[in-house]
Every structure is written in structure tokens, then in C-alpha cells.
DSSP file (Angstrom, degrees, kcal/mol; ACC not computed):
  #  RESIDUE AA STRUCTURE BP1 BP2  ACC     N-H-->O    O-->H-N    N-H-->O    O-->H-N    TCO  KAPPA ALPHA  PHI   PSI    X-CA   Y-CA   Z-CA
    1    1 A X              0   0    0      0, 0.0    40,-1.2     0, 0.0     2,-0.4   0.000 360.0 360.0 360.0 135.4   -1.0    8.9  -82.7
    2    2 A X  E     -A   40   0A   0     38,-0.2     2,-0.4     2,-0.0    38,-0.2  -0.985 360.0-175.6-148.4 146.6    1.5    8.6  -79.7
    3    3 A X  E     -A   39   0A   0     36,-3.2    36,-0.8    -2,-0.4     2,-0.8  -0.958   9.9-157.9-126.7 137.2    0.6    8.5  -76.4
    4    4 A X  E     +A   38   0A   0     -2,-0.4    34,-0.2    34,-0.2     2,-0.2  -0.941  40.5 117.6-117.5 116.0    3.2    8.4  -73.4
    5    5 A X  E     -A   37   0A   0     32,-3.6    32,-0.6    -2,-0.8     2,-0.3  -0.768  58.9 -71.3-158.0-144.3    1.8    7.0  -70.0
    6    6 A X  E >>  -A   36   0A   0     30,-0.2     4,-2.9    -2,-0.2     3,-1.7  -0.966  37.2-116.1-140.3 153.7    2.2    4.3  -67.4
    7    7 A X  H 3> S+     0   0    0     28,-1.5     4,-1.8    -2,-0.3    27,-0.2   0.677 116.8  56.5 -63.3 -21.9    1.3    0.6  -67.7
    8    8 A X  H 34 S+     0   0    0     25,-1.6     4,-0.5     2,-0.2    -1,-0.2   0.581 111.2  45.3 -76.9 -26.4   -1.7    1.5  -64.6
    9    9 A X  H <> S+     0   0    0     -3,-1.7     4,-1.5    24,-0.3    -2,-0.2   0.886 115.1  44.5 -80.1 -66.6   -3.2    4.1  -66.8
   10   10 A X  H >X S+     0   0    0     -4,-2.9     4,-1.4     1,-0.2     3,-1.4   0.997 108.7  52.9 -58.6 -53.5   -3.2    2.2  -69.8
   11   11 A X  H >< S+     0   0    0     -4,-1.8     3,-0.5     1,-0.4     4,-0.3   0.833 111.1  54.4 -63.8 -23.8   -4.6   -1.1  -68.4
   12   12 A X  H 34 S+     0   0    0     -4,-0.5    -1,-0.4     1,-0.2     3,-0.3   0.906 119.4  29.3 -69.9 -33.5   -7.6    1.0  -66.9
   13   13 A X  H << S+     0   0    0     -4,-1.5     3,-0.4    -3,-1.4    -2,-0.2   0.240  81.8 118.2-116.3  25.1   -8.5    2.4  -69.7
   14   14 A X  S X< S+     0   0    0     -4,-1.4     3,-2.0    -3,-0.5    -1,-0.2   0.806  70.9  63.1 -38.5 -52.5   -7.5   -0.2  -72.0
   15   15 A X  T 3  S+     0   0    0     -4,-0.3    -1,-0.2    -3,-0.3    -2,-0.1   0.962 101.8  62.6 -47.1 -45.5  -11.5   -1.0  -73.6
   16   16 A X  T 3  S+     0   0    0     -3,-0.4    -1,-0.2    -4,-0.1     2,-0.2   0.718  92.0  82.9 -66.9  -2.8  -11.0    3.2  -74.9
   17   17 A X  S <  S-     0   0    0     -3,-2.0     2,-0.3    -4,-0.2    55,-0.0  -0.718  93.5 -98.8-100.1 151.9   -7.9    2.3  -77.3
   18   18 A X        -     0   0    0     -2,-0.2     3,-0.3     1,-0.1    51,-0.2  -0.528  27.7-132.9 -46.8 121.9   -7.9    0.8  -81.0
   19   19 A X  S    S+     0   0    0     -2,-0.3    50,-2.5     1,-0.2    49,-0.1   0.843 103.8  61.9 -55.4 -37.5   -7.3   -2.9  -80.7
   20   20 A X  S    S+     0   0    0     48,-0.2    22,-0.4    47,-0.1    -1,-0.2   0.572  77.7 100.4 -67.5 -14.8   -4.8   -2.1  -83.6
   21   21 A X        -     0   0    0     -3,-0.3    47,-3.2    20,-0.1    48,-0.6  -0.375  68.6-120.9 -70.3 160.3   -2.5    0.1  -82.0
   22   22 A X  E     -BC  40  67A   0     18,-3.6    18,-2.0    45,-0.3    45,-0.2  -0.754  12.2-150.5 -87.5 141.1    1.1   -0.9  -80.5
   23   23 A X  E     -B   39   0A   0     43,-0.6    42,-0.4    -2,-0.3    16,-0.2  -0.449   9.5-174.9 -91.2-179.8    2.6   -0.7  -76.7
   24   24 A X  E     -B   38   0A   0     14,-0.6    14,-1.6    40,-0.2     2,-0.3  -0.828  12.3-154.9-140.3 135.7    6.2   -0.2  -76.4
   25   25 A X  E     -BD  37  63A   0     38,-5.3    38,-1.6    -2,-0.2    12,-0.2  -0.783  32.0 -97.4-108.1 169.6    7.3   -0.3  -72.5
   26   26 A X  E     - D   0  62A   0     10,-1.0     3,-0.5    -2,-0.3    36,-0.2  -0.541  41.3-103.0-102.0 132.8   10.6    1.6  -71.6
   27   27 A X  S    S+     0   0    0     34,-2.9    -1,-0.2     1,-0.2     3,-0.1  -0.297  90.9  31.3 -84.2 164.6   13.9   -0.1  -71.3
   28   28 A X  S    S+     0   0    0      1,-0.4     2,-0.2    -2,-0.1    -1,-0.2   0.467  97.2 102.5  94.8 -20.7   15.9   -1.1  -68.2
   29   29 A X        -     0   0    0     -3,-0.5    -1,-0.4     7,-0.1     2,-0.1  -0.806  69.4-122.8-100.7 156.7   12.9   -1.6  -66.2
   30   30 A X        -     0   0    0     -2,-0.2     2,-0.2    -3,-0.1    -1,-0.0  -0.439  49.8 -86.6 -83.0-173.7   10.9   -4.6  -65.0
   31   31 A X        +     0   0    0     -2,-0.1     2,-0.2    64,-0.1    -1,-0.1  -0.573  68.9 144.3 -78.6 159.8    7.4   -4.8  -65.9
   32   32 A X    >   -     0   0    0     -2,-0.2     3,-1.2    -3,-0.1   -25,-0.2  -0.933  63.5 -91.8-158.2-172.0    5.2   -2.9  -63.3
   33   33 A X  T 3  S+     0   0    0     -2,-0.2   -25,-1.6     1,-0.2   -24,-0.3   0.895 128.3  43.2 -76.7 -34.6    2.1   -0.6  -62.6
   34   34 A X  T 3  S+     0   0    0    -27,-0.2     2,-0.8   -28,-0.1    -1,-0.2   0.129  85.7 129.7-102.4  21.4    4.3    2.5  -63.0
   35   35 A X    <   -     0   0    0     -3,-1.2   -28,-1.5     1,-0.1     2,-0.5  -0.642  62.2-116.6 -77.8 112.8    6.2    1.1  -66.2
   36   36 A X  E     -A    6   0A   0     -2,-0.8   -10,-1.0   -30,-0.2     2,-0.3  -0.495  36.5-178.7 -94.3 133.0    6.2    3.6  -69.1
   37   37 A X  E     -AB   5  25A   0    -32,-0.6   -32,-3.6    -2,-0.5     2,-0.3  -0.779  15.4-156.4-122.0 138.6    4.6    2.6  -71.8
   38   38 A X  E     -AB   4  24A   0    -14,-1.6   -14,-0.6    -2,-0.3     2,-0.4  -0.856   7.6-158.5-120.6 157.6    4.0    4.3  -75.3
   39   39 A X  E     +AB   3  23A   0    -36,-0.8   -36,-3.2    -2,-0.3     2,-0.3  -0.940  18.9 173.5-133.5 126.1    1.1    3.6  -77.7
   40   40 A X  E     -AB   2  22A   0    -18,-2.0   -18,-3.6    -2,-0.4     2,-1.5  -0.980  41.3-112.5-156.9 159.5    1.4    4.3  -81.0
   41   41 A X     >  -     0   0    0    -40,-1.2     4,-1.3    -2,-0.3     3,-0.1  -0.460  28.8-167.1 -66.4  72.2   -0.3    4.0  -84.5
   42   42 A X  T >4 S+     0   0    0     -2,-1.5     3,-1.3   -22,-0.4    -1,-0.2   0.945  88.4  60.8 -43.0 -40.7    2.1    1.6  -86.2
   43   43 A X  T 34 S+     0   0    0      1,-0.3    -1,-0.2    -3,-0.1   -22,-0.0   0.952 102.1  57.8 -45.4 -65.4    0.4    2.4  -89.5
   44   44 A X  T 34 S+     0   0    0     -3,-0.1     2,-0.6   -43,-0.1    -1,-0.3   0.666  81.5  96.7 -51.0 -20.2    1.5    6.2  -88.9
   45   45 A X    <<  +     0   0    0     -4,-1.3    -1,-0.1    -3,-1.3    -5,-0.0  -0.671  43.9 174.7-104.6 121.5    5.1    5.9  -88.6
   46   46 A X        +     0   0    0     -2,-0.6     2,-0.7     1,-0.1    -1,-0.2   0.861  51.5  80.5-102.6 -18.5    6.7    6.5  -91.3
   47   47 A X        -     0   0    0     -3,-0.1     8,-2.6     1,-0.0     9,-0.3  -0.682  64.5-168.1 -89.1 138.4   10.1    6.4  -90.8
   48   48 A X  B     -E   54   0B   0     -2,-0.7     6,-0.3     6,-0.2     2,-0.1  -0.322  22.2-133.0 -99.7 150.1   11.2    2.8  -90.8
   49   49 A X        -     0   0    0      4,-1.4     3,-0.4    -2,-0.1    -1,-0.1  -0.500  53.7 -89.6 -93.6-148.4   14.5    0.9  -89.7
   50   50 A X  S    S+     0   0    0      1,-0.3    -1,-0.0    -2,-0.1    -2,-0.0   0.166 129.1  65.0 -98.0  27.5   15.6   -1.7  -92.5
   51   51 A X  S    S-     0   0    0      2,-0.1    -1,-0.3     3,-0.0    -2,-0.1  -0.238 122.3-111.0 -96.6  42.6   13.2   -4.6  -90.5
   52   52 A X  S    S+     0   0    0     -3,-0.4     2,-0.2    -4,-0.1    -2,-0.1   0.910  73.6 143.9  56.3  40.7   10.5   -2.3  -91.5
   53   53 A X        -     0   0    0      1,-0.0    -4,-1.4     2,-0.0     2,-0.3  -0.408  59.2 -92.1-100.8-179.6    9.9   -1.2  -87.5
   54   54 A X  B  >  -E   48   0B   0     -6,-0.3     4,-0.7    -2,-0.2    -6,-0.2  -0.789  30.1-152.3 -96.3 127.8    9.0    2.1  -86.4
   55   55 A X  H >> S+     0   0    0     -8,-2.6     4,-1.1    -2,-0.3     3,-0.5   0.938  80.7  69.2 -64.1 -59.2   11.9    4.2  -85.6
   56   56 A X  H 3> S+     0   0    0     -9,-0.3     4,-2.4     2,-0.2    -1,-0.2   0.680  92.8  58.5 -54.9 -32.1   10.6    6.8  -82.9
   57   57 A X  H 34>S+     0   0    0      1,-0.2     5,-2.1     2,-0.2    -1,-0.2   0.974 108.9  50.3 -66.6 -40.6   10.0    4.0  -79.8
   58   58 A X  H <<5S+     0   0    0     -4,-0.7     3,-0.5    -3,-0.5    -1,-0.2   0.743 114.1  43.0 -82.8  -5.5   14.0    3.1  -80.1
   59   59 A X  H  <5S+     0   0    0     -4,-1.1    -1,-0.2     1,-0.1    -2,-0.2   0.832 109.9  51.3 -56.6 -54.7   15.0    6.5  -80.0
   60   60 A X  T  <5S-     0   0    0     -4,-2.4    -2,-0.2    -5,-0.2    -1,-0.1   0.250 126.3 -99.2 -73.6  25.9   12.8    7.5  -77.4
   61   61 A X  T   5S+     0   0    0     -3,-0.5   -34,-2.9     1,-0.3    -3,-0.2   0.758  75.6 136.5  72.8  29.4   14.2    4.4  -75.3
   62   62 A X  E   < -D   26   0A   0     -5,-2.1    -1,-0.3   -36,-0.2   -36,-0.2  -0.461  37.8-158.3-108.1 160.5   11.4    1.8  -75.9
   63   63 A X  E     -D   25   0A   0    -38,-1.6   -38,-5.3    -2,-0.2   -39,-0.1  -0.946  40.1 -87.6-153.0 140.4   11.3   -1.7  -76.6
   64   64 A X        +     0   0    0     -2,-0.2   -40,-0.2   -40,-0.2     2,-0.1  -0.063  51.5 163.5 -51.1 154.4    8.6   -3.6  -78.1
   65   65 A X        -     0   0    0    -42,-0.4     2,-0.2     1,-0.2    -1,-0.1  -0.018  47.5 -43.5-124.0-110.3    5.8   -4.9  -75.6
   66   66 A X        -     0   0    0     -2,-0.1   -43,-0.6     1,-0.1    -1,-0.2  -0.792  51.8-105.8-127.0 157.3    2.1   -6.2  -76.6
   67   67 A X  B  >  -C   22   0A   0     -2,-0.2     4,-1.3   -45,-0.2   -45,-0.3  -0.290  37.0-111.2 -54.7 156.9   -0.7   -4.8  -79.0
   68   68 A X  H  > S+     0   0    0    -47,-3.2     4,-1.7   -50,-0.2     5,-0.4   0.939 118.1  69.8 -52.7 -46.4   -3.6   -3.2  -77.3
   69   69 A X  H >> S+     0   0    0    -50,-2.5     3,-2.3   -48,-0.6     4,-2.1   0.770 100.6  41.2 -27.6 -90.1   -5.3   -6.3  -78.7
   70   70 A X  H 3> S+     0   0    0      1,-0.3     4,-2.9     2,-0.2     5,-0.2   0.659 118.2  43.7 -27.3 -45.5   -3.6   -8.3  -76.5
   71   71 A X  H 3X S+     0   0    0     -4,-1.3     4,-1.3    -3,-0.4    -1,-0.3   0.822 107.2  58.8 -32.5 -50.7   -3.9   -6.2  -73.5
   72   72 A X  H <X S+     0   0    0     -3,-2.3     4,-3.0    -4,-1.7    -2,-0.2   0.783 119.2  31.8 -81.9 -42.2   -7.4   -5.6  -74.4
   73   73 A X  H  X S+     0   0    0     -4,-2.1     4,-2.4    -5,-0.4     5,-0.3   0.974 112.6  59.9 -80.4 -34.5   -7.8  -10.1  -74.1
   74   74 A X  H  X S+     0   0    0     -4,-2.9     4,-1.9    -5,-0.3    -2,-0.2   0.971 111.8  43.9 -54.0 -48.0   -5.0  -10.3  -71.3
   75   75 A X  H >X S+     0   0    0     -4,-1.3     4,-1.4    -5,-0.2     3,-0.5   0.963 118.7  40.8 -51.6 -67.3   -7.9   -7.7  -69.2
   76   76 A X  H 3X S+     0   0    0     -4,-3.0     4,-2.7     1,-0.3    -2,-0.2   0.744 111.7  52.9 -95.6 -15.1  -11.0   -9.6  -70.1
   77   77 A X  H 3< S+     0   0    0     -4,-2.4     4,-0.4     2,-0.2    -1,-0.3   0.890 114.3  44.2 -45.2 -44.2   -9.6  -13.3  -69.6
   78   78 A X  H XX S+     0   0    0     -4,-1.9     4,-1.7    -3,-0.5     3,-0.6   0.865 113.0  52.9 -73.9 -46.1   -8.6  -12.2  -66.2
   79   79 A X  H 3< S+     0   0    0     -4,-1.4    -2,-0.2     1,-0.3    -3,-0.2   0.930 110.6  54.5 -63.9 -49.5  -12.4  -10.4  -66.0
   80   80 A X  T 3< S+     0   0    0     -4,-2.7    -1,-0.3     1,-0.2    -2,-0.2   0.814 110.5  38.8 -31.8 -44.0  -13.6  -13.8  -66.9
   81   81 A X  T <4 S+     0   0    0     -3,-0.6     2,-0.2    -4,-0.4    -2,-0.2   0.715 135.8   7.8-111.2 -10.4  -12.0  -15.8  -64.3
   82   82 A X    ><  -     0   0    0     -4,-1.7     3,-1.6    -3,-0.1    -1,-0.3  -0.853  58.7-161.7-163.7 127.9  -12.4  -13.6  -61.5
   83   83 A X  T 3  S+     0   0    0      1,-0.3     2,-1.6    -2,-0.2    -2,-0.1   0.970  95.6  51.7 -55.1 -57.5  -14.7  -10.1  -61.8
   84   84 A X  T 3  S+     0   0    0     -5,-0.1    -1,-0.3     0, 0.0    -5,-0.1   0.196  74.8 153.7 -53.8  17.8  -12.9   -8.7  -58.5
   85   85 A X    <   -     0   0    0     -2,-1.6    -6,-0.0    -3,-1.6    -3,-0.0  -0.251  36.8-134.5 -80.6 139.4   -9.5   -9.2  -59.7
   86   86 A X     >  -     0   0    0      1,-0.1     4,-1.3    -2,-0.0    -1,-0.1   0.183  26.7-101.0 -78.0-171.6   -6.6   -6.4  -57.8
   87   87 A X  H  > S+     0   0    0      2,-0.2     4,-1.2     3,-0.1     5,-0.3   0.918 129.4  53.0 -86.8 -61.8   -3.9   -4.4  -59.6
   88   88 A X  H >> S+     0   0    0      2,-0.2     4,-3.1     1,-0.2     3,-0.9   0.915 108.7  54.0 -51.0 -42.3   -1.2   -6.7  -58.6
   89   89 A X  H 3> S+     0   0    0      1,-0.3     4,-2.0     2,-0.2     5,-0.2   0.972 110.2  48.7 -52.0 -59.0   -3.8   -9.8  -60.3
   90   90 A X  H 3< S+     0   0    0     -4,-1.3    -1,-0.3     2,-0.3    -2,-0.2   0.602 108.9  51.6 -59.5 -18.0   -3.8   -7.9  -63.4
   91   91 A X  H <X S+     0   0    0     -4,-1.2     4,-2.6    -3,-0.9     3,-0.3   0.728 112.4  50.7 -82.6 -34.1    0.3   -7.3  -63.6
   92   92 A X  H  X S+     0   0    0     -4,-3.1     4,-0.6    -5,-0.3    -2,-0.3   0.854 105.7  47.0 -88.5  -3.0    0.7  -10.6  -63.1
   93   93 A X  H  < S+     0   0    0     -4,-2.0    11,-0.5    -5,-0.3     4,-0.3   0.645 117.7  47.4 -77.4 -11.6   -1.6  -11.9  -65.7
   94   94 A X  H  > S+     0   0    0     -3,-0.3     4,-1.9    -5,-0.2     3,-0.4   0.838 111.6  49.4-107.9 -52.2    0.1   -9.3  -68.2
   95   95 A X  H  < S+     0   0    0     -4,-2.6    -2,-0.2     1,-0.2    -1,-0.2   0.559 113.7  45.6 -63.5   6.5    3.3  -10.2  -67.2
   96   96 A X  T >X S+     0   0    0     -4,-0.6     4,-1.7     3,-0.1     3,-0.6   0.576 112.3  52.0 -85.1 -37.0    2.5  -14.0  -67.6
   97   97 A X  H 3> S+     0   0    0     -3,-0.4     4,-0.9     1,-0.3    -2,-0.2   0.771 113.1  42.6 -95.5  -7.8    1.0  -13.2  -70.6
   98   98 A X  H 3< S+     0   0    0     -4,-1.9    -1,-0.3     2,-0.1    -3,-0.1   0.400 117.9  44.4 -94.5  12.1    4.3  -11.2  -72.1
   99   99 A X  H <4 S+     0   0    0     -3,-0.6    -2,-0.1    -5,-0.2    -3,-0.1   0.592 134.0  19.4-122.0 -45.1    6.9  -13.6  -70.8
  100  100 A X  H  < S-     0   0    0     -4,-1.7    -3,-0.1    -5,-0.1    -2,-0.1   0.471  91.1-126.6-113.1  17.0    4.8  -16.9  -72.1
  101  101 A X  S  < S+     0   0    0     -4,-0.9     2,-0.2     1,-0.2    -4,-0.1   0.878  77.9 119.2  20.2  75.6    2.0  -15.5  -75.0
  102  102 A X  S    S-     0   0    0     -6,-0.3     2,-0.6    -9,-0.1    -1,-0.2  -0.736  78.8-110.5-134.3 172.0   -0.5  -17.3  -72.7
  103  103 A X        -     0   0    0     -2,-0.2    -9,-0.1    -3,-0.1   -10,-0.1  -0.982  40.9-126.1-120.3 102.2   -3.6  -16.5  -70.6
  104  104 A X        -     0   0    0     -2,-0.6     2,-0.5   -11,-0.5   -11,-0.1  -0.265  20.9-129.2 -57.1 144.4   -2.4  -16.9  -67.0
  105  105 A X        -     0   0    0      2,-0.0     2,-0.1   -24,-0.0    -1,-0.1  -0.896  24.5-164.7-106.7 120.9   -4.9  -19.5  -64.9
  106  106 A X        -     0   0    0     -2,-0.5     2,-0.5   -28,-0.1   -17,-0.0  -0.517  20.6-137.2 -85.8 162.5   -6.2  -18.1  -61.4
  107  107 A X              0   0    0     -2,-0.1   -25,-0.0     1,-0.1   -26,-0.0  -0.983 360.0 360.0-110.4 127.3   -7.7  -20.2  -58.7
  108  108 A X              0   0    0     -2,-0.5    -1,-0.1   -27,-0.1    -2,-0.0   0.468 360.0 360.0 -71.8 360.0  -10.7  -17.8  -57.6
């Protein structure tokens, strides 16, 4: 599986993905709602470099991000601490949580 879309796409419909799959967000950008991000089936790719990575995201200009796992807890941690939470609350809790592999804390 590869999927090509934008970090606002995925994070809505984050709950619909395998918890096992990989992001990779495109380089040269900061992180944002309109940041493109590929999903793929690490498990599927079969050509490798020699750290045993998946070839196709650094060709296609990608750099590793976060699992959907992580996405999938970054979403409901956030859903936890405040139900109503915006699109900007939810980029920064995913960029908090990619810059420091943490669960940013809101005050509600």
C-alpha cells in the first residue's frame, strides 16, 4: 500500500488506517495541515537501502515522520484532554509530539 495525501486528510481520517503502517512527510517543508505526507506498508517494500529502509519515500522526496500508531495516540490524547479541540490544536500536538516523542499538555 502507498497512499499520497496531506497531513489534514490523514489526521481526519487517521482511526480508518492500520496502526502498523508508516508516514513519511515531504522534505523542505515545515510541518503543517497541507504537509504531504505518504503512508506506506513498510512490510511491502521490498527494495531496501543497506540500513534495511524502504527505498521508494527517498526517491520520491520523503523523510521519515511517525507511524499511524503514533498519530492514531497523538489524536486521541489530544481527544482526551479537550473533545472540541481545532485544526491548529491538533498540529500542534503532532508537532510537539514529532519534535519531543511526547503527548503535548493543553489547559482546557
Amino acid at each position: 500500500m502507498r497512499l499520497e495525501s496531506d497531513l489534514e486528510k490523514v489526521m481526519s481520517n487517521i482511526e480508518s488506517f492500520e496502526w502498523n503502517l508508516c508516514t513519511y512527510i515531504f522534505c523542505g517543508q515545515s510541518i503543517c495541515m497541507s504537509s504531504r505526507i505518504l503512508i506506506i506498508d513498510d512490510e511491502l517494500e521490498e527494495e531496501r537501502d543497506d540500513d534495511d529502509e524502504p527505498i521508494y519515500p527517498i526517491e520520491k522526496g520523503y523523510k521519515n515522520f511517525l507511524s499511524v500508531a503514533d498519530l492514531q495516540s497523538v489524536k486521541s490524547n489530544l481527544h482526551e484532554q479537550k473533545t472540541d479541540f481545532s485544526s491548529r490544536e491538533l498540529l500542534s500536538a503532532v508537532k510537539y509530539y514529532y519534535e519531543n516523542d511526547a503527548f503535548i499538555q493543553i489547559n482546557s
